[in-house]
C-alpha positions as protocol buffer text, in pm:
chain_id: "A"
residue {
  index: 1
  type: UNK
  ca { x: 0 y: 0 z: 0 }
}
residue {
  index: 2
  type: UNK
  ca { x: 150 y: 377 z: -120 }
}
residue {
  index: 3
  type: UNK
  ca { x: 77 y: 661 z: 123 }
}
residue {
  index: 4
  type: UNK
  ca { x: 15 y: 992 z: -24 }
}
residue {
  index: 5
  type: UNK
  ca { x: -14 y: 1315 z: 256 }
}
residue {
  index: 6
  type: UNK
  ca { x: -201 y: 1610 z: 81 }
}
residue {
  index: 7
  type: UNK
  ca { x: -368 y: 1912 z: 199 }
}
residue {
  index: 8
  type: UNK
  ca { x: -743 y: 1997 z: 130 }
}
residue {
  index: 9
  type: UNK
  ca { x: -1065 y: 2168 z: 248 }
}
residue {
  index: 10
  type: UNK
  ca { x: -1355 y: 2036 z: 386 }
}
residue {
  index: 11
  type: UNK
  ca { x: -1711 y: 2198 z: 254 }
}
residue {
  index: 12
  type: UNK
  ca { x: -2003 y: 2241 z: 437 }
}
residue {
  index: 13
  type: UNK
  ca { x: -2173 y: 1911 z: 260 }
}
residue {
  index: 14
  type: UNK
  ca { x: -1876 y: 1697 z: 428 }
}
residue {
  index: 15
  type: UNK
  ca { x: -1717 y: 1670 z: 114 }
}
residue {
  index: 16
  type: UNK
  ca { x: -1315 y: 1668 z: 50 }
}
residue {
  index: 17
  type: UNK
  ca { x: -1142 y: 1904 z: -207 }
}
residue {
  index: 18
  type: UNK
  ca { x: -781 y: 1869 z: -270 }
}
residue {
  index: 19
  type: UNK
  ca { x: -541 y: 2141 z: -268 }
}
residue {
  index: 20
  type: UNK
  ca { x: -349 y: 1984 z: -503 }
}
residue {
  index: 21
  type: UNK
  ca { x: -476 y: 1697 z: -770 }
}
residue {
  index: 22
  type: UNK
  ca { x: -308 y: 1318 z: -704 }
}
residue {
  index: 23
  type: UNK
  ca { x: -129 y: 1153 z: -986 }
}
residue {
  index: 24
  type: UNK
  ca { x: -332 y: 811 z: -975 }
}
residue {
  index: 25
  type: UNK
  ca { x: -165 y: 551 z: -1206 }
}
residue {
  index: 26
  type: UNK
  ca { x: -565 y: 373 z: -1266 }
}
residue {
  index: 27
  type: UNK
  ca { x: -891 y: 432 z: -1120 }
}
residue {
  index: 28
  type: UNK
  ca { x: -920 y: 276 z: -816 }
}
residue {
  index: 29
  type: UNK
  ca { x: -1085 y: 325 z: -444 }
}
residue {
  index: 30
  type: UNK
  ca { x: -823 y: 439 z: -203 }
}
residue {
  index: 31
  type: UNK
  ca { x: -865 y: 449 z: 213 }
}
residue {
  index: 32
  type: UNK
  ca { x: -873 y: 803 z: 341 }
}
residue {
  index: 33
  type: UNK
  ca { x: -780 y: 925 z: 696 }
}
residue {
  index: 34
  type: UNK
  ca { x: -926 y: 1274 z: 774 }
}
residue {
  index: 35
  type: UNK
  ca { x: -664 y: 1454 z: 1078 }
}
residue {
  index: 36
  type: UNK
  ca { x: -905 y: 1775 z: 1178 }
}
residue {
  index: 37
  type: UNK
  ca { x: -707 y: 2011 z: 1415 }
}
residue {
  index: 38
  type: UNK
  ca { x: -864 y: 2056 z: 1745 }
}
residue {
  index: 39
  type: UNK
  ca { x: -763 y: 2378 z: 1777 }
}
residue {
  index: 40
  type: UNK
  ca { x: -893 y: 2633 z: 1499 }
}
residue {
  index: 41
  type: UNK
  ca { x: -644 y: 2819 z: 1476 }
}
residue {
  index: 42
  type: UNK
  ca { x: -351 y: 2732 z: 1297 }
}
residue {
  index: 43
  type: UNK
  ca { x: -12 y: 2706 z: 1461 }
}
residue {
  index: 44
  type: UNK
  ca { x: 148 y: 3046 z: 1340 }
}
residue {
  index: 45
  type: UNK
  ca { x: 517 y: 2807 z: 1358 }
}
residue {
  index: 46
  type: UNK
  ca { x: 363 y: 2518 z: 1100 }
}
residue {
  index: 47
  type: UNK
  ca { x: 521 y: 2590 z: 781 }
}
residue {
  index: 48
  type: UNK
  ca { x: 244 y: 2497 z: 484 }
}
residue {
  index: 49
  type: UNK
  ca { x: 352 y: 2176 z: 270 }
}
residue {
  index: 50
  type: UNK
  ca { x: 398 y: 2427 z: 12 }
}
residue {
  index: 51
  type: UNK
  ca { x: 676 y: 2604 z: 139 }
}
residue {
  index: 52
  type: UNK
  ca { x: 870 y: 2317 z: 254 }
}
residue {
  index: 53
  type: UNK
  ca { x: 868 y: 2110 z: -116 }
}
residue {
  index: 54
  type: UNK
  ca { x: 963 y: 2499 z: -269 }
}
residue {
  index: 55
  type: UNK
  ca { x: 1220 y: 2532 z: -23 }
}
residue {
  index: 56
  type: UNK
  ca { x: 1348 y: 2180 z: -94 }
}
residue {
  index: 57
  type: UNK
  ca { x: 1348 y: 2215 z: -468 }
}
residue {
  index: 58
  type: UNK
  ca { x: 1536 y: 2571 z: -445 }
}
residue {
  index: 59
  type: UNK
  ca { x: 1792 y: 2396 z: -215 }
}
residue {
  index: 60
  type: UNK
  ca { x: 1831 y: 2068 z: -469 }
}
residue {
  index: 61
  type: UNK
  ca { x: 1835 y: 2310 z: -776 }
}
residue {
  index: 62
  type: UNK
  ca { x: 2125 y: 2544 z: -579 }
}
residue {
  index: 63
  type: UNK
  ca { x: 2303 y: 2253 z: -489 }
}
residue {
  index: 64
  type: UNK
  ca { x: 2322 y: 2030 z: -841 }
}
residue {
  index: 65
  type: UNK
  ca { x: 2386 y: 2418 z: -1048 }
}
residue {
  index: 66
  type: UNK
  ca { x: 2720 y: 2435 z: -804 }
}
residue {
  index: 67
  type: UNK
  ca { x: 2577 y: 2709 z: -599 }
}
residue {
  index: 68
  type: UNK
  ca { x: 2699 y: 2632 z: -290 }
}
residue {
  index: 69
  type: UNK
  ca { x: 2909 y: 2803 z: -22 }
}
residue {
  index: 70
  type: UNK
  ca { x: 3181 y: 2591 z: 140 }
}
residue {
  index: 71
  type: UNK
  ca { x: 3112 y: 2505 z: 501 }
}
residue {
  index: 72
  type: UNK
  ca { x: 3481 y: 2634 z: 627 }
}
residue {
  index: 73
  type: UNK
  ca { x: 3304 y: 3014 z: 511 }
}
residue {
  index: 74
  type: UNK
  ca { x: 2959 y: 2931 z: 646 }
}
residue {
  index: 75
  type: UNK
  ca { x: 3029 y: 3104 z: 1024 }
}
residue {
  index: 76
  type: UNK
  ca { x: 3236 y: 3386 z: 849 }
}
residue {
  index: 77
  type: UNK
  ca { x: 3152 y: 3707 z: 992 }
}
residue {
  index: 78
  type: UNK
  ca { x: 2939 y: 3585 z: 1283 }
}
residue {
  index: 79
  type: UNK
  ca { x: 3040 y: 3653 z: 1636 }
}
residue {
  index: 80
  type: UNK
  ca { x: 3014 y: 3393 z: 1907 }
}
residue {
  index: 81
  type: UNK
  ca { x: 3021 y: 3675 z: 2177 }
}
């Protein structure tokens, strides 16, 4: 069995859109578990699925296209004190 975690909305019929569309190889029925926050408002630290995969891609694409910065310069210019 493949997981897939996605985002969506629920309507006021109960019904399920997806924020972003799955890329089913066939037809088929799947099993769906539903995690509703308890708390309505959303945790102003949880970083949207969105922004993580972007971030993730920009820091793949940086690092295949050489556009790195070698770790002996990464605590240049920052002061323990």
């Amino acid at each position: 069995m493949k997981a897939i975690e996605t985002t969506a909305t629920i309507n006021d019929l109960g019904q399920l859109t997806l924020d972003t569309p799955l890329d089913p190889t066939q037809p088929r029925r799947v099993r769906v578990i539903v995690l509703i926050p308890e708390d309505e408002n959303p945790d102003p630290d949880d970083t949207p699925t969105e922004v993580v995969l972007e971030g993730i891609r920009q820091g793949l694409h940086e690092a295949f296209t050489g556009q790195t910065i070698p770790l002996a310069q990464l605590w240049d210019g920052i002061d323990a004190d």
